[in-house]
N, C-alpha and C positions, 0 to 999 in steps of 0.2 A: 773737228776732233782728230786726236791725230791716227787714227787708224780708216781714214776715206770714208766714214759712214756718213751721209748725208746729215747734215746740224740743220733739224727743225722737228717741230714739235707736234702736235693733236690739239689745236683747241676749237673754240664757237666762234665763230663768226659774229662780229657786232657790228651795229649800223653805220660806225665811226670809222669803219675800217679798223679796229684794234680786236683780239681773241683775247680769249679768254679760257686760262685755264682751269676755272670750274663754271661752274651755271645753277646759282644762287638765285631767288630771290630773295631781295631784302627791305626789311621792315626798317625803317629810319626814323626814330624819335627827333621832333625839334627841339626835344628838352630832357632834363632828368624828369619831370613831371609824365610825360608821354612814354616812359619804359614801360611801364607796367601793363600799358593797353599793346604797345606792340611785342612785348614778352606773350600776352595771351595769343595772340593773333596766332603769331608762329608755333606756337604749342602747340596750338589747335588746330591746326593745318596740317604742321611737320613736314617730313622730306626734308626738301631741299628750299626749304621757308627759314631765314634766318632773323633775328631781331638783333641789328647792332647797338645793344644797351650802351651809352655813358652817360660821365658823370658834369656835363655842360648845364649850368643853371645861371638862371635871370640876373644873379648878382655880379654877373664878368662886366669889365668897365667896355669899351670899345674895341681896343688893339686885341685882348682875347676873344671879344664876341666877332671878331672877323675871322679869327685863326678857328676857330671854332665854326665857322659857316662855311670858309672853305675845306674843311676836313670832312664834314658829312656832305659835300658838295663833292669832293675827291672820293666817297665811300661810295656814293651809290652811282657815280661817275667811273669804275674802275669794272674793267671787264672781264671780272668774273662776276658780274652782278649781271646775269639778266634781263631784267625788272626789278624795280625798287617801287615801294607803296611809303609814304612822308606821313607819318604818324604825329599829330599833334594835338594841343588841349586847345588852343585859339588864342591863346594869350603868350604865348612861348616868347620867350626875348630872343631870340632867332623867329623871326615869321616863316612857317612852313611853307608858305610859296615858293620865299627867295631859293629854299633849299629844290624843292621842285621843278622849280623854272632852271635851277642852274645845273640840276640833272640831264634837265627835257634837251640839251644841245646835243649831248652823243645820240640821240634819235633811239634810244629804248623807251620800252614801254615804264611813263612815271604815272602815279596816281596820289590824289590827294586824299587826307581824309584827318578831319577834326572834331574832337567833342560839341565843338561852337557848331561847326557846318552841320552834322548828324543829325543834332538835338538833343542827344543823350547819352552817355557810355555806352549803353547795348548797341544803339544804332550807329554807335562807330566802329563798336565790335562787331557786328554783322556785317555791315560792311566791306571791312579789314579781311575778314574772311573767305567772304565772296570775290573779292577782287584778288588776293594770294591766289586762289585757289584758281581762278581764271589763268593768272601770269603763271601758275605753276602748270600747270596744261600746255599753254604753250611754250615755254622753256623744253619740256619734255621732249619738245618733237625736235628741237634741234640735233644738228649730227657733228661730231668732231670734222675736222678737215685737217690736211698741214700746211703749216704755219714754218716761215723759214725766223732768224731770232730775229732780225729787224723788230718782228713783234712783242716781243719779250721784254718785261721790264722787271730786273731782278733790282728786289733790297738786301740790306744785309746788315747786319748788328754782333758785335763779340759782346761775351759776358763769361765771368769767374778768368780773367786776365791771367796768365803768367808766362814767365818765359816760353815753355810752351806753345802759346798764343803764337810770336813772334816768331819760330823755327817752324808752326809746323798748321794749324788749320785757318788763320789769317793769307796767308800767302798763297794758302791751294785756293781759299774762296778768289784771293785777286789776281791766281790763274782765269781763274773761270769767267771771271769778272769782263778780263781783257777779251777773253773769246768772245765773249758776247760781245762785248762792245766792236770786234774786230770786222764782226757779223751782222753790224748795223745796228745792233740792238740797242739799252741803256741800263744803267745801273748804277744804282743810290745809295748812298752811302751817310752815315750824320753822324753823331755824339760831337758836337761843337766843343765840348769841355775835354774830348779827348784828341784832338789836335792841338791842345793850346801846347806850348815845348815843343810844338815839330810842324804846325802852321807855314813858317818860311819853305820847308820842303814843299809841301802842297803847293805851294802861289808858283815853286819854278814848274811845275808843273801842267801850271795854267793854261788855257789853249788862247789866252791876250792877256792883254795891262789891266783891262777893268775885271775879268774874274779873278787876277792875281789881286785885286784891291780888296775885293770881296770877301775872300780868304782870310785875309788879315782881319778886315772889317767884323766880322761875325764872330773869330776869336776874341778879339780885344771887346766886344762889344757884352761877350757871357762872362771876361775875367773882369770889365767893370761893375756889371752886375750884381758879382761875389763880393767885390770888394766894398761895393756899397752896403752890401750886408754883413761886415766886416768881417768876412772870410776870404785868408788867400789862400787860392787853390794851390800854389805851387807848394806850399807849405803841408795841406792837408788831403794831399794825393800821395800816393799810390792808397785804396782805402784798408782795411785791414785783410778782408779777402784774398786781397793782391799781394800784398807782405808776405800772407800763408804762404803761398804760392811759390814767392820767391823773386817780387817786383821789389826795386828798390826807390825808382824815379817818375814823376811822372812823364818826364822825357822817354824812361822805356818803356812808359806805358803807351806813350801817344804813338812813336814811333812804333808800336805792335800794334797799336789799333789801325793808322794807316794802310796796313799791309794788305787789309783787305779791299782795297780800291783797285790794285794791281798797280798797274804803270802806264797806264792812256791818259791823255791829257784830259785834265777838268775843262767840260764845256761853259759850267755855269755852276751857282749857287744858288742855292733854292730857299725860301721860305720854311718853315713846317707848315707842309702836307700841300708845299705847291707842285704842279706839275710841269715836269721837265718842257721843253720844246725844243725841239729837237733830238738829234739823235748822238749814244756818247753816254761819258762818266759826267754825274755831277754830286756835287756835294749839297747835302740839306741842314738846315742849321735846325740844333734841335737838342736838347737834356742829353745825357746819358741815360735814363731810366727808360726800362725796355718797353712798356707799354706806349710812351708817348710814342719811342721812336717807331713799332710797328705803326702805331695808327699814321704815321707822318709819311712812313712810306707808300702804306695802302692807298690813302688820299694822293699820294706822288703818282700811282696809278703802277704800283707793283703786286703781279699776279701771282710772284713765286718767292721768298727768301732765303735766306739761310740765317741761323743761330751760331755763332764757333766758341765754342769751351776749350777753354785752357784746359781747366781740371781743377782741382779740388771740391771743396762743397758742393759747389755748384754742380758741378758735372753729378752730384746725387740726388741733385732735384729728378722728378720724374715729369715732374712740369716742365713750366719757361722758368727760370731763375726770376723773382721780382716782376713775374711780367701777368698777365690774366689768360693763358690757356690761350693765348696769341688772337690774330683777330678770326672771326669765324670763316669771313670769306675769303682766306689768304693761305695755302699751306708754306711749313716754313721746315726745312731742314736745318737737322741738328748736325753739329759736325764736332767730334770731339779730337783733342789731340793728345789725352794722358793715358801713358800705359795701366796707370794705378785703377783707372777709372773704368779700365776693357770691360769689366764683369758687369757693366749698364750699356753696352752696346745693344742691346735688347729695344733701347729708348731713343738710341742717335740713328743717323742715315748714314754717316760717313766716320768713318775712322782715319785719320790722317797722324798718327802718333807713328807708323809705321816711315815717316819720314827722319824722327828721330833716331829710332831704330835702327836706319840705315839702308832698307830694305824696297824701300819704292823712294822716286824723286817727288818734287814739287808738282813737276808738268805729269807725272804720273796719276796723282791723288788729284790733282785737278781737272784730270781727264775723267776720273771715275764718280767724281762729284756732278761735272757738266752734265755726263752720261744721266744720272740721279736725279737732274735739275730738269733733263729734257724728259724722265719717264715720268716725273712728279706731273708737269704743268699737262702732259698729255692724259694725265688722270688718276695716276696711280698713288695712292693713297702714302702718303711719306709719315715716320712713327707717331709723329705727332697728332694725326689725325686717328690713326689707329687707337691712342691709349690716353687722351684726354676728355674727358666729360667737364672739365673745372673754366666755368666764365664768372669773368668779373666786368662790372659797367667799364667800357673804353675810358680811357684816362687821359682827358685834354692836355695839351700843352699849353701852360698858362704862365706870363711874367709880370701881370701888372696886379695890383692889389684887388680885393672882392668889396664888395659896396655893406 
């Protein structure tokens, strides 16, 4: 930071060597069938007992039932999760084991528990509850430590686009973005559909030949997609949101959505909801729609986010735009960049419209964000956690047809 204050953070210590900056336990359905019993669980326990409801069910063909086992495999794999408990009916088309088993490698505490194994609902909800309640005990006695960023893994997502976007809370996130990354850390970055038109910048950017191929490969790969479903995006982007706003291309859409990567070489390109290796910027291929992308990142193994608003509507939502009250065990800074919009700063963590303005630089609002990013992960509650009650079942990322 550029005022000499030591860059690191407060988090838990995990048996993987990775912190964590909350300390969650979580309830992991193998199914849409299995919410409802780990909804009760955590109800009935509370604290710091979370149920990651979504909406993964038996009818996904293969290619989704994998993207879907490693994302509840990257949830309760990710180190704000303490302990995780794999909630299942016995039947689930993900087998609750494999989800278990592929937890049990970061060496936290997993446990298993199924309607089949129990004998009954009650006895899987007794269960469910006795063993939270255990992992919630000892979660409890942990103690924060500092953590320098090496450990850090930031995501990050823009929504309600506009010029804006691209002058002013895009490019403070990919100040921050670089810092981290400069500081050992990593940080993720996706919307595949919003790189297509500026794709060729990314690949020169690549830290080789093969993630420059990647780059290409994973755009061309969502524009054939479209086209198979006979929609071209070049045509039916920027969407009307963005129009309001004052986008006209989707070239300046892409070229604003890139902004927030910053300017470090891409080490790699990722999957939805794989985990980076190594250390560095990488890109995750993955929707535009903000639920998929958090959940892609959480499973990527990001402890912290950020959100950036252009402004318009969007910046009036008091929620996430289009997204479900974000994921439970993730906090996620909002960052807005419209003056129109000040009078909802009440809801955002960072204002960077003041770059506009004239009034603060880039590397300014970048500094005060990082600053934001380092009190968040250390504990401090960022708006979003403050003023959301509103969940929805996580939202898989799915491209092959249901049976």
């Amino acid at each position: 930071m550029g005022d000499g204050r030591a860059v690191e953070f407060l988090g838990y210590e995990r048996p993987d060597g990775s912190a964590g900056a909350r300390n969650y336990i979580a309830l992991i359905p193998a199914s849409r069938c299995a919410n409802e019993l780990a909804d009760r669980i955590a109800g009935e326990v509370g604290g710091g007992v979370v149920a990651l409801l979504h909406n993964y069910a038996c009818v996904s063909l293969k290619p989704d039932k994998e993207k879907a086992l490693r994302a509840l495999i990257g949830l309760g794999s990710n180190a704000n999760v303490a302990a995780a408990v794999v909630v299942g009916i016995g039947c689930d088309g993900i087998p609750a084991p494999d989800i278990a088993e592929g937890i049990a490698w970061t060496g936290k505490a997993v446990e298993l528990i199924t309607i089949e194994k129990e004998g009954s609902y009650q006895a899987a909800l007794d269960t469910g509850m006795r063993l939270a309640k255990e992992m919630l005990a000892d979660a409890s006695r942990l103690q924060r430590r500092p953590f320098d960023l090496s450990h850090l893994v930031f995501g990050s997502k823009c929504t309600g686009s506009t010029p804006a976007s691209i002058i002013a809370c895009n490019p403070t996130v990919g100040w921050a973005a670089d810092t981290i990354v400069a500081h050992g850390g990593r940080m993720i970055f996706s919307e595949t559909a919003e790189i297509i038109g500026a794709e060729h910048i990314l690949a020169r950017r690549a830290a080789d030949e093969a993630t420059a191929r990647r780059i290409h490969e994973v755009a061309d790969r969502m524009e054939n997609r479209m086209k198979e479903s006979g929609v071209d995006i070049r045509g039916s982007q920027p969407v009307p949101g963005n129009i309001q706003g004052g986008m006209t291309t989707l070239e300046e859409k892409s070229l604003g959505a890139i902004a927030k990567s910053g300017t470090s070489l891409i080490q790699g390109v990722l999957e939805w909801g794989e985990r980076p290796k190594g250390k560095g910027l990488f890109f995750m291929d993955g929707s535009a729609n903000t639920p998929q992308i958090f959940l892609g990142l959480a499973a990527g193994g990001a402890q912290i986010m950020s959100l950036n608003y252009g402004g318009g509507l969007p910046a009036r939502f008091r929620n996430f735009t289009v997204a479900v009250g974000g994921i439970p065990i993730v906090p996620v800074l909002k960052v807005l960049s419209s003056a129109k919009d000040f009078d909802q700063m009440e809801y955002f963590d960072i204002y960077a419209g003041s770059i506009i303005e004239g009034r603060e630089s880039v590397s300014e609002v970048g500094d005060r964000l990082l600053a934001e990013l380092i009190a968040v992960a250390s504990g401090k509650p960022c708006k979003q956690e403050m003023h959301s009650r509103y969940r929805e079942p996580l939202d898989m990322y799915t491209t092959g047809p249901l049976l």
